[in-house]
Backbone of each chain as ProteinMPNN parsed JSONL, in Angstrom:
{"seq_chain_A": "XXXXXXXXXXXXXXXXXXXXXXXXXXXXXXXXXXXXXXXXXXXXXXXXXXXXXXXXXXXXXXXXXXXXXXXXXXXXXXXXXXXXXXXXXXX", "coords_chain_A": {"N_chain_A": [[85.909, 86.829, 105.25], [88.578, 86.318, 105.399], [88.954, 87.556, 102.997], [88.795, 90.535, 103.43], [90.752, 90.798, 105.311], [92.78, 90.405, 103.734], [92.641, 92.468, 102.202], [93.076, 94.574, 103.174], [95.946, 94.634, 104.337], [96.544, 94.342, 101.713], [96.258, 97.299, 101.175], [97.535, 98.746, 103.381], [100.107, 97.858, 102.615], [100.585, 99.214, 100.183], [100.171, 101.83, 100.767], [102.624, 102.275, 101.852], [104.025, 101.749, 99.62], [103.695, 103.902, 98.136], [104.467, 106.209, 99.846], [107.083, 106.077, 99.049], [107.998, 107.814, 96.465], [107.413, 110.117, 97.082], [110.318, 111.385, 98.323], [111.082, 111.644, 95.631], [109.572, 114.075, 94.977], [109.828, 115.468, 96.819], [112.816, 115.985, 97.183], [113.571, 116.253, 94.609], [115.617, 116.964, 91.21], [114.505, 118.667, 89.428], [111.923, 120.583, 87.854], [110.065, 119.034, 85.972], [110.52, 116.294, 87.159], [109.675, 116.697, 89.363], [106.804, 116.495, 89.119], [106.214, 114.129, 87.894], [106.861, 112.722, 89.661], [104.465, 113.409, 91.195], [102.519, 112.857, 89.615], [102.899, 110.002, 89.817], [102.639, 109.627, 92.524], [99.56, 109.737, 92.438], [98.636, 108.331, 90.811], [98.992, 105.721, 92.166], [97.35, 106.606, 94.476], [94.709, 106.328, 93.342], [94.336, 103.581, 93.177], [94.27, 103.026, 95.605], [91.867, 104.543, 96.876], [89.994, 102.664, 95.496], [90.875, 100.663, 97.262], [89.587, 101.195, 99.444], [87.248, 101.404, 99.364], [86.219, 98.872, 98.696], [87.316, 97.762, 101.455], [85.76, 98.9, 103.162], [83.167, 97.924, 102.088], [81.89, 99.576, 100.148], [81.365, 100.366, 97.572], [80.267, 101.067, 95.432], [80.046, 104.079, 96.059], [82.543, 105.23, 96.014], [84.377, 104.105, 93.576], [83.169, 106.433, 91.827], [84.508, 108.443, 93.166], [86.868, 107.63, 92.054], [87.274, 107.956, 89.154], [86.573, 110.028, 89.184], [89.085, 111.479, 90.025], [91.475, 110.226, 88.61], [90.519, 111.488, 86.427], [91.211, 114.146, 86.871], [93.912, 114.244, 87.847], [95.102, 112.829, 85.437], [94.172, 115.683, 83.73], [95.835, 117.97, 85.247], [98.238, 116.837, 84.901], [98.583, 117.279, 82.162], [98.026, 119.775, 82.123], [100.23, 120.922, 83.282], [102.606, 120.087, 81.379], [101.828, 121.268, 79.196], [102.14, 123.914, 80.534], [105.058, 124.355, 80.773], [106.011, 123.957, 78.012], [104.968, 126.339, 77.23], [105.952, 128.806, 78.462], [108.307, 129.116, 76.479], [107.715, 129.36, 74.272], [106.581, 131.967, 73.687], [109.137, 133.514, 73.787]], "CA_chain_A": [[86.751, 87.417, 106.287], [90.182, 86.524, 104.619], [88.948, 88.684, 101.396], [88.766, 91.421, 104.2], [91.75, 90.745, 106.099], [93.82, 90.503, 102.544], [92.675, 93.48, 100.963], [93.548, 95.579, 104.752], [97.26, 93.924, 103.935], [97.281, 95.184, 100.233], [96.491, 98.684, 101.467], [98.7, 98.983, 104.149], [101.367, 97.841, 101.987], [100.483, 100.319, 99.151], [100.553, 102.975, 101.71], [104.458, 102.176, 101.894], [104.697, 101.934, 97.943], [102.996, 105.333, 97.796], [105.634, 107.456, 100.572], [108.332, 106.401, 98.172], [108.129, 108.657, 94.956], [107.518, 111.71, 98.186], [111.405, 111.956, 97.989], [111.337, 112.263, 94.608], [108.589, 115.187, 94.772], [110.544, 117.067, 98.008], [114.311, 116.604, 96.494], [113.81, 116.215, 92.806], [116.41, 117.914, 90.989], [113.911, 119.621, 88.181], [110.433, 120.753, 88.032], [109.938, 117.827, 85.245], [110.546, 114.957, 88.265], [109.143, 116.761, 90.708], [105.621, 116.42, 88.465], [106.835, 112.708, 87.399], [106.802, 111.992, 91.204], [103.364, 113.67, 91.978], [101.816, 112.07, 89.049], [103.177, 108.312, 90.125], [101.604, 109.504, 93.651], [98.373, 109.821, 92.165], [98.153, 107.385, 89.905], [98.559, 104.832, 93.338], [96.602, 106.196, 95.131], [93.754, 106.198, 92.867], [93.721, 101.998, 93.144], [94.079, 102.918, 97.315], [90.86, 104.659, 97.01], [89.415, 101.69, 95.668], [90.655, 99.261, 98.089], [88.941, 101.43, 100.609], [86.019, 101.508, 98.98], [86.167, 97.081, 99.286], [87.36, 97.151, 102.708], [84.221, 99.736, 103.873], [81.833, 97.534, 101.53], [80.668, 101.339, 99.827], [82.511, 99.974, 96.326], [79.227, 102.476, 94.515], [80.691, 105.538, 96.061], [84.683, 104.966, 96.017], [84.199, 104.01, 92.184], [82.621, 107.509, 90.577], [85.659, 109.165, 93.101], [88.188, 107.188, 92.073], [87.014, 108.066, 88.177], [86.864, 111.613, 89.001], [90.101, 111.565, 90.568], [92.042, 109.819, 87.233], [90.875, 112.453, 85.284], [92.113, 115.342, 87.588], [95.215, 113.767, 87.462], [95.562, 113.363, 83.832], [94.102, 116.96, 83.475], [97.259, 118.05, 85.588], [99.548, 116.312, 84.398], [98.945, 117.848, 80.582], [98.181, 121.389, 82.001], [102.024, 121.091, 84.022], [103.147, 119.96, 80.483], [102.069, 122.905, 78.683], [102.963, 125.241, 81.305], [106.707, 123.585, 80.801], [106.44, 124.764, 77.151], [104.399, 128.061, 77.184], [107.398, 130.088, 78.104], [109.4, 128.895, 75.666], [107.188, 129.493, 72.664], [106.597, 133.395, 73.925], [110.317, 134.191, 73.259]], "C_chain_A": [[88.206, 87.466, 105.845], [90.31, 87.249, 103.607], [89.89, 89.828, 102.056], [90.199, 91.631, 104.273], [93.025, 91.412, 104.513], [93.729, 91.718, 102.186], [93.09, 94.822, 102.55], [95.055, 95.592, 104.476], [97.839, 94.62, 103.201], [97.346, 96.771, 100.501], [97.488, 99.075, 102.263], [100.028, 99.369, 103.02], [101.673, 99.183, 100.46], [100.714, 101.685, 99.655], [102.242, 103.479, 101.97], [105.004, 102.62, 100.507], [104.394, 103.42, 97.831], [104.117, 106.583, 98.394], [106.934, 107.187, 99.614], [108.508, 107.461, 97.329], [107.896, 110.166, 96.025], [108.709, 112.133, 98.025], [111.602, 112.284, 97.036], [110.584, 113.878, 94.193], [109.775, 116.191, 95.597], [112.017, 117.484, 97.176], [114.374, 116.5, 94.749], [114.772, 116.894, 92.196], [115.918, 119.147, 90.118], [112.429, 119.625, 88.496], [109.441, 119.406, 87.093], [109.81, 116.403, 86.693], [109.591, 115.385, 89.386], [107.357, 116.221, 90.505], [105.611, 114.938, 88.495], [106.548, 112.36, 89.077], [105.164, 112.115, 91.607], [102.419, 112.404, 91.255], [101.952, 110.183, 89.64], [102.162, 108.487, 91.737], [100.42, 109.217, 93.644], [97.956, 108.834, 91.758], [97.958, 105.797, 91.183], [97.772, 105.143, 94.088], [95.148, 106.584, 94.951], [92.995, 104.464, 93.315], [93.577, 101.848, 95.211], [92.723, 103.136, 97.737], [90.027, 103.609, 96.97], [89.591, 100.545, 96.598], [90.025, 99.753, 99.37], [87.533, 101.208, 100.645], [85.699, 99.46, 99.201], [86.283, 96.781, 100.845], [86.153, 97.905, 103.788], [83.273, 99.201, 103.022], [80.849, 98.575, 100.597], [81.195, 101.185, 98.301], [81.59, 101.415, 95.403], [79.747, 103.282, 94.368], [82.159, 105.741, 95.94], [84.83, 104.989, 94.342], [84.163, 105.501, 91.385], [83.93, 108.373, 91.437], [86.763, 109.126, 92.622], [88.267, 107.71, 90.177], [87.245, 109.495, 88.321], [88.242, 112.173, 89.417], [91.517, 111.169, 89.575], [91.903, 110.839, 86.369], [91.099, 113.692, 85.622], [93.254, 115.175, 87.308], [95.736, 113.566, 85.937], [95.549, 114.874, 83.418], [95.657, 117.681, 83.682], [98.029, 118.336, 84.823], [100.07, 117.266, 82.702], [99.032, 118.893, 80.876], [100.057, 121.776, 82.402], [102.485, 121.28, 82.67], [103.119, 121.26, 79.61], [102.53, 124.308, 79.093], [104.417, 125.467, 80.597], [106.618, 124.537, 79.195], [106.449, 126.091, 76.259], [105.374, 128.959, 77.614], [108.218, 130.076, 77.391], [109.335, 129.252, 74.539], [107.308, 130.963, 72.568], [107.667, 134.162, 73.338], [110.777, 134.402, 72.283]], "O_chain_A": [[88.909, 88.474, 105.914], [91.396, 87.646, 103.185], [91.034, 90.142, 101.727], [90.825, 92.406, 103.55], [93.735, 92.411, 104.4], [94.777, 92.226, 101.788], [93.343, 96.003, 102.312], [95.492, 96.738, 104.366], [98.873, 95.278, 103.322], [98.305, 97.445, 100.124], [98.364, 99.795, 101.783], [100.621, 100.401, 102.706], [102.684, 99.735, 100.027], [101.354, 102.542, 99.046], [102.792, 104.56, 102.178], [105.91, 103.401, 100.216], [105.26, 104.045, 97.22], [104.52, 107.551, 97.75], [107.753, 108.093, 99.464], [109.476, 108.142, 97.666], [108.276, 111.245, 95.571], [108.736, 113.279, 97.578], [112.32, 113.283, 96.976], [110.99, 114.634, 93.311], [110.363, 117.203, 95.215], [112.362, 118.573, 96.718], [115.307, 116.722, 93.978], [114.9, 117.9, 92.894], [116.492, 120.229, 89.999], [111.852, 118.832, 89.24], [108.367, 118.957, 87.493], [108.776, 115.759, 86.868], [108.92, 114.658, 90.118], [106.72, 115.699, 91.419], [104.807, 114.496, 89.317], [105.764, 111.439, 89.306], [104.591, 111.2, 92.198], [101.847, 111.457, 91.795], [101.008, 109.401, 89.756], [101.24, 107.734, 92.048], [99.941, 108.545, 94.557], [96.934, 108.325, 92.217], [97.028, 104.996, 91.093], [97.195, 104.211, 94.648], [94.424, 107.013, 95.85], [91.839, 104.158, 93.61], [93.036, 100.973, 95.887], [92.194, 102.435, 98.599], [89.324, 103.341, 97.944], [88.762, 99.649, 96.763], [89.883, 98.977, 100.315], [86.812, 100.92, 101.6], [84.839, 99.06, 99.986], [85.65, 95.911, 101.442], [85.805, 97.508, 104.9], [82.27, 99.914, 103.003], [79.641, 98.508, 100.37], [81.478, 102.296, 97.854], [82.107, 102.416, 94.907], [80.13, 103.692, 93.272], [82.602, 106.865, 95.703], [85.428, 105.95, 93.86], [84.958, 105.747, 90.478], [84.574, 109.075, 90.659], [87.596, 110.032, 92.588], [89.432, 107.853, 89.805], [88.059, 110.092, 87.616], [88.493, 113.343, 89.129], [92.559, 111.787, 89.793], [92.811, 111.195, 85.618], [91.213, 114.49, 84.691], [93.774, 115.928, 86.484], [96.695, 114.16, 85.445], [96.532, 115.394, 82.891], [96.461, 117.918, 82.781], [98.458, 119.334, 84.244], [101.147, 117.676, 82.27], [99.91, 119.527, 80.292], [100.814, 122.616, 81.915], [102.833, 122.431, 82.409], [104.036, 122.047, 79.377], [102.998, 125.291, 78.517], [104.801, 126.486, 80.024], [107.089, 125.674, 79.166], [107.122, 126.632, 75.382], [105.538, 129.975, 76.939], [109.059, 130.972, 77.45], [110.269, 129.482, 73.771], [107.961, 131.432, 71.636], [107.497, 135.144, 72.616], [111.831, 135.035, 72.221]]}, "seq_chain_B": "XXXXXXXXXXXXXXXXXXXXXXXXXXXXXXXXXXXXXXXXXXXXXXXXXXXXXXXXXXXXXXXXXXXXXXXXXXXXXXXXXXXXXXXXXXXXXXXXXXXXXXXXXXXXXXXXX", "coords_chain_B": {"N_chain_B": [[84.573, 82.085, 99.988], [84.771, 81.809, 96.197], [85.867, 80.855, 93.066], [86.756, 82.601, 91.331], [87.57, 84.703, 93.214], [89.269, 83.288, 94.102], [91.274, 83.151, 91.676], [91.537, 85.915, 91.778], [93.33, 86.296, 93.635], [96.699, 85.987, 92.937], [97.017, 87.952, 91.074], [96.19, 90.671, 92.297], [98.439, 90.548, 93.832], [100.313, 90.543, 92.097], [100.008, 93.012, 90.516], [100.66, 94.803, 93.138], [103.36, 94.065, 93.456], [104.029, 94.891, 91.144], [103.856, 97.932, 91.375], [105.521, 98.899, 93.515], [107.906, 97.906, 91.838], [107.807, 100.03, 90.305], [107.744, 102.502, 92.143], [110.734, 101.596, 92.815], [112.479, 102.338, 91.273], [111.655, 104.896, 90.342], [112.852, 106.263, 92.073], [115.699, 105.166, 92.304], [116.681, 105.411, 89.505], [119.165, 107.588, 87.063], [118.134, 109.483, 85.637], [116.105, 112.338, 84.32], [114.429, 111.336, 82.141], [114.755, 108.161, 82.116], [113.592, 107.856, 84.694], [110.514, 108.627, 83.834], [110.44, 106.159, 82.121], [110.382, 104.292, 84.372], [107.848, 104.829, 85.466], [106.296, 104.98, 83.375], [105.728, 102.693, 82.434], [105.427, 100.766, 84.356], [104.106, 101.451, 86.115], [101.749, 101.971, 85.0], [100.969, 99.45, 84.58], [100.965, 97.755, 86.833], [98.768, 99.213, 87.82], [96.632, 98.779, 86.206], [96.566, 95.368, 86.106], [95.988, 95.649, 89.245], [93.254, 96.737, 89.311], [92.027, 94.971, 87.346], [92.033, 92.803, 88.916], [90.385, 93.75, 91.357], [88.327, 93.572, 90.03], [87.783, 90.867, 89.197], [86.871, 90.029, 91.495], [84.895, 91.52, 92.286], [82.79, 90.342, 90.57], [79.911, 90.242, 88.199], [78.705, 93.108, 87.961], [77.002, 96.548, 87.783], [79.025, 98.024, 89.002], [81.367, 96.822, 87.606], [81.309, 97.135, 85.549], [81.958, 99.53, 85.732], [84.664, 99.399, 86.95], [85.898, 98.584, 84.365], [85.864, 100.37, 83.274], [87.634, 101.899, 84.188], [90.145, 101.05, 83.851], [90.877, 100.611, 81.041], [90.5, 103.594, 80.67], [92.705, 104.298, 82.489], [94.774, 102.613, 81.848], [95.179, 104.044, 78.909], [95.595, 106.663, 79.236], [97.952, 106.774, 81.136], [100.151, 106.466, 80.392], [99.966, 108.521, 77.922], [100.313, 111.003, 79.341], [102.798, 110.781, 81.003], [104.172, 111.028, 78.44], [103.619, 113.045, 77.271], [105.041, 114.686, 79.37], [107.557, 114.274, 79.134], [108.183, 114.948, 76.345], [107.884, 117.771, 76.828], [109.601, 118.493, 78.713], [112.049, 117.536, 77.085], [111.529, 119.638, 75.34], [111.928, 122.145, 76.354], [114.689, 121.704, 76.851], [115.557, 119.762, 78.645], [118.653, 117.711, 79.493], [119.777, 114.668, 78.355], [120.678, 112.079, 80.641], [124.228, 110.394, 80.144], [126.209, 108.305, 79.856], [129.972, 108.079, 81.564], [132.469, 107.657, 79.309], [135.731, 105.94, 79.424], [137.233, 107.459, 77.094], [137.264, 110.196, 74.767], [134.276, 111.034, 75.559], [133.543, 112.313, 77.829], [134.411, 114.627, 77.662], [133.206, 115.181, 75.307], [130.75, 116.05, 76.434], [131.295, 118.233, 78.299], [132.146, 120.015, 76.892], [129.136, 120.613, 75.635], [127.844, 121.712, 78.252]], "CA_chain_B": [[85.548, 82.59, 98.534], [84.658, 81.435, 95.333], [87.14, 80.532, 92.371], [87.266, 84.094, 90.739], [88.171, 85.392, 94.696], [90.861, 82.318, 94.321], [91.792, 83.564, 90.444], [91.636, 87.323, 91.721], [94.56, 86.453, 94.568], [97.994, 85.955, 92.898], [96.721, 89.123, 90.304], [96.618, 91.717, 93.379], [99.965, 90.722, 93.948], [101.323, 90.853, 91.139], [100.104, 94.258, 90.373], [101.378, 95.42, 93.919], [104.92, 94.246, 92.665], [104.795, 96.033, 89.531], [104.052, 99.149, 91.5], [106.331, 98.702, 94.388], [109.248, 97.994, 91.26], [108.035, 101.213, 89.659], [108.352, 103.001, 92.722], [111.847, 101.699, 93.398], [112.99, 102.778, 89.51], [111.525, 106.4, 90.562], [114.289, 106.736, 93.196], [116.772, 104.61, 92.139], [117.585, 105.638, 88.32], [119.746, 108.354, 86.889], [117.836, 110.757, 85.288], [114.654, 112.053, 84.584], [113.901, 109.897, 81.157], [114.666, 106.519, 82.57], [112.405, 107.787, 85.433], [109.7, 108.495, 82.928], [110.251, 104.866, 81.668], [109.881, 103.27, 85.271], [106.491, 105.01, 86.181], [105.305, 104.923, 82.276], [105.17, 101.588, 81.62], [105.786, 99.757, 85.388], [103.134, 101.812, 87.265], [100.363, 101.369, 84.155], [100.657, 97.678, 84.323], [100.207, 97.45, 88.241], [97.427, 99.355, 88.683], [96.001, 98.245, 85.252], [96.626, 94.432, 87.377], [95.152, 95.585, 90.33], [91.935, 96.708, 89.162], [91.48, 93.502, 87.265], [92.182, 91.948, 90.216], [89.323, 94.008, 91.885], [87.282, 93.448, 88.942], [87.26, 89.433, 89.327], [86.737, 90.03, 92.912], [83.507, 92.117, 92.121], [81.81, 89.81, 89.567], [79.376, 90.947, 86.888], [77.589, 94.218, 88.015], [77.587, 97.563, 87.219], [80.598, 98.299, 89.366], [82.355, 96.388, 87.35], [81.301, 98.237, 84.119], [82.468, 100.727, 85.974], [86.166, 99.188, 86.738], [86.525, 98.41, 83.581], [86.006, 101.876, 82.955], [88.832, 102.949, 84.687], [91.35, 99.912, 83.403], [90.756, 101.709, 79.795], [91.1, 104.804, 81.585], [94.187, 104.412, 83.261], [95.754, 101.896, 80.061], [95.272, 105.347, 78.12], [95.896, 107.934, 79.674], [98.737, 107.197, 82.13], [101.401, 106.388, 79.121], [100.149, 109.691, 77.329], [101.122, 112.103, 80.703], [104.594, 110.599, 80.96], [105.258, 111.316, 77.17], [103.436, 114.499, 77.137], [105.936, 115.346, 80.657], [108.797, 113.883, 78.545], [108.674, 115.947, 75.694], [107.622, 119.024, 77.15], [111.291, 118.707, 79.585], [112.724, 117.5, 76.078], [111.745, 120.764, 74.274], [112.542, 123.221, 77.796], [115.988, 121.738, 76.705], [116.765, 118.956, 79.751], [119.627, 117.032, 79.017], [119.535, 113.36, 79.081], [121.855, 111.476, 80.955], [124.822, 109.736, 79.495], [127.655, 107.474, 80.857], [130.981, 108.887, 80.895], [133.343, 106.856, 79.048], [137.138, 106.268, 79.589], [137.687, 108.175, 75.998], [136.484, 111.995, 74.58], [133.337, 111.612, 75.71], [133.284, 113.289, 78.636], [135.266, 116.278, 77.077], [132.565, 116.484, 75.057], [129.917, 116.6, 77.335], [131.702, 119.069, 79.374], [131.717, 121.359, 75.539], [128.128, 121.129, 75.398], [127.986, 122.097, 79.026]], "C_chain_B": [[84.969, 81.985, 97.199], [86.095, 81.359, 94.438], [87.484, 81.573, 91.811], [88.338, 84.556, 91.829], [89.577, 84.437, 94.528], [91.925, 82.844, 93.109], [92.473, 84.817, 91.022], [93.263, 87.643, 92.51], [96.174, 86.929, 93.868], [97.671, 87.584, 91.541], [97.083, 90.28, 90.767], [97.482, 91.503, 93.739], [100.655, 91.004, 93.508], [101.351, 92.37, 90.533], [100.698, 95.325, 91.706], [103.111, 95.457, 93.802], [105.125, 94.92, 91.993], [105.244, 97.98, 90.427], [105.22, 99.341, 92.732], [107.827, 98.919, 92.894], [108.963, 99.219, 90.359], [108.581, 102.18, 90.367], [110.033, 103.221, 93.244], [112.913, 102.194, 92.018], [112.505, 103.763, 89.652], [112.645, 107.014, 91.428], [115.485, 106.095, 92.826], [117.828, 104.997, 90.251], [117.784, 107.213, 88.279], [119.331, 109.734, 86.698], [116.118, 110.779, 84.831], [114.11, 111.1, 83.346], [113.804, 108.991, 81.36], [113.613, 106.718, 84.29], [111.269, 107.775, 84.854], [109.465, 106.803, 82.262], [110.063, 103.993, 82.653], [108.609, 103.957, 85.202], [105.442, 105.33, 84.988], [104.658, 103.712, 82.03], [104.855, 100.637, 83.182], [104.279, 100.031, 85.724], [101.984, 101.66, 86.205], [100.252, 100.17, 84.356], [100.466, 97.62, 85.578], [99.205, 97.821, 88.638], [96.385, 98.771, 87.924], [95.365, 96.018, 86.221], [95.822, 94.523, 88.539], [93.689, 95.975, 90.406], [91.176, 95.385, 88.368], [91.625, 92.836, 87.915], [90.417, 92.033, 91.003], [87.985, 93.712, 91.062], [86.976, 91.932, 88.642], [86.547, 89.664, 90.787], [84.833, 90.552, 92.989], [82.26, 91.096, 91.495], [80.956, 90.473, 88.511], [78.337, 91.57, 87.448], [77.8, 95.551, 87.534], [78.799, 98.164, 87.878], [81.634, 97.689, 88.933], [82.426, 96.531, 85.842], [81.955, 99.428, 84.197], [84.445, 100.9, 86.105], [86.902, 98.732, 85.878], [87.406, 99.72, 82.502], [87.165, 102.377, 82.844], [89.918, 101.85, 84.432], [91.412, 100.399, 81.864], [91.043, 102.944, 80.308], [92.777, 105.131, 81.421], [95.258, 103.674, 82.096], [95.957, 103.324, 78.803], [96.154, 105.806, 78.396], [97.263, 108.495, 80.672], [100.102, 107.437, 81.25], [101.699, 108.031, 78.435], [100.505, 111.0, 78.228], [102.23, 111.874, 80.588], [105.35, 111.088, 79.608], [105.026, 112.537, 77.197], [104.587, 115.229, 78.267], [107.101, 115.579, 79.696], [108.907, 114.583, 77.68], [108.204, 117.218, 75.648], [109.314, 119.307, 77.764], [112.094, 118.645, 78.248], [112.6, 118.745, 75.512], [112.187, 122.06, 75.121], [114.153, 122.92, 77.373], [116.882, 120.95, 77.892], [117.267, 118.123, 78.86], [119.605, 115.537, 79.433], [121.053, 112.936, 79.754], [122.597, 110.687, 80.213], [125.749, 108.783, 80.257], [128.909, 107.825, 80.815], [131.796, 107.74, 80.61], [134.875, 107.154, 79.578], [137.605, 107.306, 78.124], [137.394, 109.601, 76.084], [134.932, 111.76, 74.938], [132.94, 112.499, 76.589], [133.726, 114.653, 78.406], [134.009, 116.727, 76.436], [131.31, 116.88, 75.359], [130.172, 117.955, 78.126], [131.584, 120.296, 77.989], [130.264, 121.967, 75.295], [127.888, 121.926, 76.668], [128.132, 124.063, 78.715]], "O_chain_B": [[84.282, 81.144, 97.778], [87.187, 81.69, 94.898], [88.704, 81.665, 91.68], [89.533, 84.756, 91.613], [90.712, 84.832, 94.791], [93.127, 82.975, 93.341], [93.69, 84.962, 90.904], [94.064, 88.552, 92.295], [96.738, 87.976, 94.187], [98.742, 88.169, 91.382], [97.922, 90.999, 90.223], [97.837, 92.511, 94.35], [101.638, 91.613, 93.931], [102.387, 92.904, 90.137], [101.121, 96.449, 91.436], [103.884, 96.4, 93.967], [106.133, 95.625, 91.932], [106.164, 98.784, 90.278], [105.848, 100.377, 92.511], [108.594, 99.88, 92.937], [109.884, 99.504, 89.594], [109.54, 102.823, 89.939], [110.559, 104.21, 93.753], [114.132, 102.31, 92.143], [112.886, 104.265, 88.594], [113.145, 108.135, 91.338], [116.474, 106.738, 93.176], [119.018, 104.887, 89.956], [117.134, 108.025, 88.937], [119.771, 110.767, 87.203], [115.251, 109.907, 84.888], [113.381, 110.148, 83.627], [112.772, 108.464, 80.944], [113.063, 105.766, 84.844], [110.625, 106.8, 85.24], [108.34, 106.386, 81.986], [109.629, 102.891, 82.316], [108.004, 103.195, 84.448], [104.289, 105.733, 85.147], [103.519, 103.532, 81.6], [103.985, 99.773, 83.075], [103.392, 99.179, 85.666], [101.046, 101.058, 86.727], [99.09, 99.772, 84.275], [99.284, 97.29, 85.666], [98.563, 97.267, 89.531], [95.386, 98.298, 88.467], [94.28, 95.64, 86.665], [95.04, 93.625, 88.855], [92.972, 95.644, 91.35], [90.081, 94.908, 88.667], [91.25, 91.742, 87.494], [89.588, 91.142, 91.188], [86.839, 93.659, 91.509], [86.019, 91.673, 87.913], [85.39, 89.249, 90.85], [83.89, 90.027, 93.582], [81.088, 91.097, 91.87], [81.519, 91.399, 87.926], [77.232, 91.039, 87.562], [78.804, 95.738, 86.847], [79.562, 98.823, 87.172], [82.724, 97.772, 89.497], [83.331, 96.159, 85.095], [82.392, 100.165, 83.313], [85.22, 101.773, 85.715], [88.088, 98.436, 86.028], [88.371, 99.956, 81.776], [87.698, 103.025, 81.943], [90.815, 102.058, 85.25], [92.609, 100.573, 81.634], [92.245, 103.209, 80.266], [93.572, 105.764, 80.725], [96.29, 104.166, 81.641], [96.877, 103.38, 77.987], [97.318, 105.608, 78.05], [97.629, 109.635, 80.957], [100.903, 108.36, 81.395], [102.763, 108.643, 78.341], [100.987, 111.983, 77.665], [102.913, 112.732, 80.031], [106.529, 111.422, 79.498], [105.979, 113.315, 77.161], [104.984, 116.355, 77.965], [107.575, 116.686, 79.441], [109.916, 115.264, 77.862], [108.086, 117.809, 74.574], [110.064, 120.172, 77.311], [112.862, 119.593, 78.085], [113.677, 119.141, 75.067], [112.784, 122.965, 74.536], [114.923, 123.866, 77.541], [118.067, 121.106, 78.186], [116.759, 117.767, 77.797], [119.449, 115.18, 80.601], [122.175, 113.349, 79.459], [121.917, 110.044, 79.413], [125.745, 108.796, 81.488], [129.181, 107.965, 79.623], [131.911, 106.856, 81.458], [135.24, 108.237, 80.034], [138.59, 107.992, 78.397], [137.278, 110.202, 77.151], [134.266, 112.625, 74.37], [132.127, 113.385, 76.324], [133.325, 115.643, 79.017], [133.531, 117.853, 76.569], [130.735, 117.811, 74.796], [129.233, 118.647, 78.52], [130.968, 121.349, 78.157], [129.997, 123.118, 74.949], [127.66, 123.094, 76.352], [128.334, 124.824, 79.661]]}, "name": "protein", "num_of_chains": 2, "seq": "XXXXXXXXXXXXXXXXXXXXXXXXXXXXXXXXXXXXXXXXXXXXXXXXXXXXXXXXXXXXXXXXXXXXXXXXXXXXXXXXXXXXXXXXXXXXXXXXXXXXXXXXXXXXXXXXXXXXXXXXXXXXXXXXXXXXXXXXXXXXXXXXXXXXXXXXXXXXXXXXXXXXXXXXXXXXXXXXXXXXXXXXXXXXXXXXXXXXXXXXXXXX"}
């Protein structure tokens, strides 16, 4: 019951860590940060998934999303990157 | 509880710190490189932390073949996004931040300008 209770706690509180890096996405000054922000979003609340998946007891199914969900996010992250230098090479 | 569940405690904390002080080094520094350096190295080590956290917590089954999975995973792959970001903005031509001194430096920041 205190596992429970604790790991309800850690989410919450991750929920807080997570709306931070949002300002950096809405006001960012460059398209570089604004990415840099999404990615940090993601990357937390990949370990949120899993604490849902502990505090609903379903750890099986939370697991293969939270895996498929890491490598979306990496995907991303590299396609943004090449975007960033595919117009540059063109010219 | 068992003693892992007792091991697993001060772990999930400590990886909620890391990410909490990555988050506050995403808003709080200058420019975008030293942002790249809070959420390259801060935010890998907290979540890296918090799944071994979850991963004592689990014990030895396949869900925990599976969170090891993703602690390799995420130890990869999160470092190589931030550099790949970083020198993609580096070759677009952003400018890093500098400090302006009392001397010529700011003159000649303001030249490259």
């Amino acid at each position: 019951m205190f596992e429970y209770w604790f790991f309800v706690v850690l989410a919450a509180s991750l929920t807080v860590i997570i709306s931070l890096p949002l300002y950096r996405v809405i006001v960012g000054p460059t398209l570089p940060d604004r990415m840099l922000g999404a990615s940090a979003i993601a990357t937390k609340t990949m370990v949120l998934i899993l604490l849902i998946g502990f505090i609903f007891d379903r750890v099986d199914m939370f697991i293969d999303i939270t895996l498929a969900y890491a490598v979306l996010n990496f995907i991303g992250t590299i396609a943004v990157a090449k975007y960033l230098t595919s117009g540059k090479e063109k010219k | 509880m068992s003693g892992l569940d007792i091991a697993a405690l001060p772990v999930l904390a400590a990886g909620t710190f890391f990410l909490l002080i990555g988050s506050i080094g995403l808003l709080r520094l200058p420019d975008f490189y030293s942002r790249c350096h809070a959420t390259g190295k801060s935010d890998t080590l907290g979540v890296m932390l918090l799944v071994l956290g979850l991963l004592l917590v689990e014990g030895l089954t396949l869900n925990a073949a599976k969170l090891l999975l993703i602690l390799t995973f995420v130890g990869l792959t999160n470092p190589t996004a931030t550099h790949a970001l970083a020198r993609a903005a580096f070759q677009v031509g952003l400018k890093p931040w500098f400090r302006r001194d009392r001397s010529g430096d700011s003159a000649a920041t303001k030249e490259e300008d």
